[in-house]
C-alpha positions in Angstrom: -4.6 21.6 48.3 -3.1 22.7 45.1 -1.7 26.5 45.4 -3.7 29.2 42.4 -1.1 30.4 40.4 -0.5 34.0 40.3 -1.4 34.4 36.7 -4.6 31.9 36.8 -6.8 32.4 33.4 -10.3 32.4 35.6 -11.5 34.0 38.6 -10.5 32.5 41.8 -14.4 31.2 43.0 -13.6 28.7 39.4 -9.6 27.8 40.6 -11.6 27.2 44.1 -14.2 24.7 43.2 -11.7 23.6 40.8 -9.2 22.7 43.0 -12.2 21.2 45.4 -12.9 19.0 42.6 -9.0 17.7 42.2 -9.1 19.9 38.7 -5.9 21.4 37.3 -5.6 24.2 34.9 -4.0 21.8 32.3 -7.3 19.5 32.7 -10.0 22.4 32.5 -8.1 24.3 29.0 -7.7 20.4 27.2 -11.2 19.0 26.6 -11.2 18.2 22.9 -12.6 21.1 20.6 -13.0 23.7 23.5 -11.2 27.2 22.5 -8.7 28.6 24.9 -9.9 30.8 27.6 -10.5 34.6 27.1 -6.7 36.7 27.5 -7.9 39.6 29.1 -6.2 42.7 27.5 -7.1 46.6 27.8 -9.8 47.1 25.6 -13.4 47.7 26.3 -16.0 45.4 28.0 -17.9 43.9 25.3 -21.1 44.1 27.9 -20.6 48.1 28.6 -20.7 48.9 24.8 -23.3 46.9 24.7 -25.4 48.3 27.3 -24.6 51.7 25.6 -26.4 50.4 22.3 -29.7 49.7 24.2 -30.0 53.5 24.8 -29.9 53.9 20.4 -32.7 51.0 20.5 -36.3 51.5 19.7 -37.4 50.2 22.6 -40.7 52.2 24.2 -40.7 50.4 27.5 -38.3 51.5 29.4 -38.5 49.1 32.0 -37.4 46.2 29.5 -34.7 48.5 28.9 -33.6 48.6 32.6 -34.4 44.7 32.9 -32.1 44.0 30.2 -29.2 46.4 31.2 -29.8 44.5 34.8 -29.1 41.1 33.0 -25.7 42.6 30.9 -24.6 43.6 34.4 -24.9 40.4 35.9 -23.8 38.8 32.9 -20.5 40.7 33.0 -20.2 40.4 36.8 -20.5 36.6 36.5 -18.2 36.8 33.5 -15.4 38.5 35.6 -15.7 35.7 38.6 -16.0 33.0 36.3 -13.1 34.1 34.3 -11.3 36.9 36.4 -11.8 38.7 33.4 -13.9 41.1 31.1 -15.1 39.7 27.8 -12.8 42.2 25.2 -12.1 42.1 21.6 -9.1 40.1 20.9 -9.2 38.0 23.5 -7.6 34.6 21.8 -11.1 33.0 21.0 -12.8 32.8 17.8 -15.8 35.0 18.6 -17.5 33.9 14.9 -17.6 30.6 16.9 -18.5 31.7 20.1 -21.7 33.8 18.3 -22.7 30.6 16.4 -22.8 28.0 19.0 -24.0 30.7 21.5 -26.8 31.3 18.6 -27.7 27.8 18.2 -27.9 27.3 21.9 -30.3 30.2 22.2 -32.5 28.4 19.2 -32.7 25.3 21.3 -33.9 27.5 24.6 -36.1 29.2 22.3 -37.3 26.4 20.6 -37.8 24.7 24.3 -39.7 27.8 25.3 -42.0 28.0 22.6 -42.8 23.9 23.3 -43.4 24.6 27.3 -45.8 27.7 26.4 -47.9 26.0 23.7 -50.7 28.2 23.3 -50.7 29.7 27.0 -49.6 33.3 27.3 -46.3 34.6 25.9 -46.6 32.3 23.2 -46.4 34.7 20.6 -43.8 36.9 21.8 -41.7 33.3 22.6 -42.4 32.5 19.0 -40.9 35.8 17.7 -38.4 35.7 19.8 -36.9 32.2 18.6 -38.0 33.3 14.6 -34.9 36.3 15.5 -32.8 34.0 17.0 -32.8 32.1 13.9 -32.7 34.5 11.5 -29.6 35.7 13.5 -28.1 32.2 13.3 -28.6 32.3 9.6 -27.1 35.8 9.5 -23.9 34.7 11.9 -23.4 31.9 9.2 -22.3 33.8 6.4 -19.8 36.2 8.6 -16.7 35.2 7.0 -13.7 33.3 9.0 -11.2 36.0 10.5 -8.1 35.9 9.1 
């Protein structure tokens, strides 16, 4: 079995099914047109400053709130084993690229909701739901490339 390096890009539950798989780090980072993985660095978690700006949000329910701070939290947790680290500002990706294909992706899940619902309950709020998505695809669109 292949030995982690000390410095491995990803959390070691990836390197171990990786390395179950016969995968090498130069095999997972050279698909055609993937980025390179996060570098982790000491800024802030992108997922803490988000859950911050859900306490400014004009949400009434505060039980969506708490369901959706839940998810960031498993999101970030996930993140960290996944990647071994937190995802940070300046961390080597393009994250105009990373917000539009994550943006078109939730379009298609939205779009695939709104299709499984039809008419049946949730149908409006799925409907909403993917009309924001879009408009935030559109939106994402005209951030210009960094520099």
């Amino acid at each position: 079995m292949t030995e982690q390096p000390t410095e491995a890009p990803w959390g070691p539950l990836v390197w171990e099914a990786m390395a179950a798989q016969g995968e090498h780090e130069e095999q997972r980072c050279l698909r055609p047109g993937d980025q390179p993985l996060p570098v982790p660095n000491d800024g802030p978690s992108m997922h803490d400053l988000v859950i911050a700006d859900l306490d400014r949000w004009p949400e009434e329910d505060p039980a969506i709130r708490d369901a959706i701070r839940g998810l960031l939290a498993d999101r970030k947790r996930i993140g960290l084993e996944r990647y071994g680290s937190l995802l940070q500002a300046h961390n080597g990706r393009n994250a105009r690229r990373d917000l539009l294909e994550e943006l078109a992706d939730a379009a298609v899940y939205g779009r695939q909701l709104q299709a499984e619902l039809g008419d049946g309950p949730g149908s409006a709020e799925a409907f909403e739901a993917y009309e924001h998505i879009l408009s935030a695809l559109f939106c994402a669109h005209k951030i210009p490339e960094a520099r």
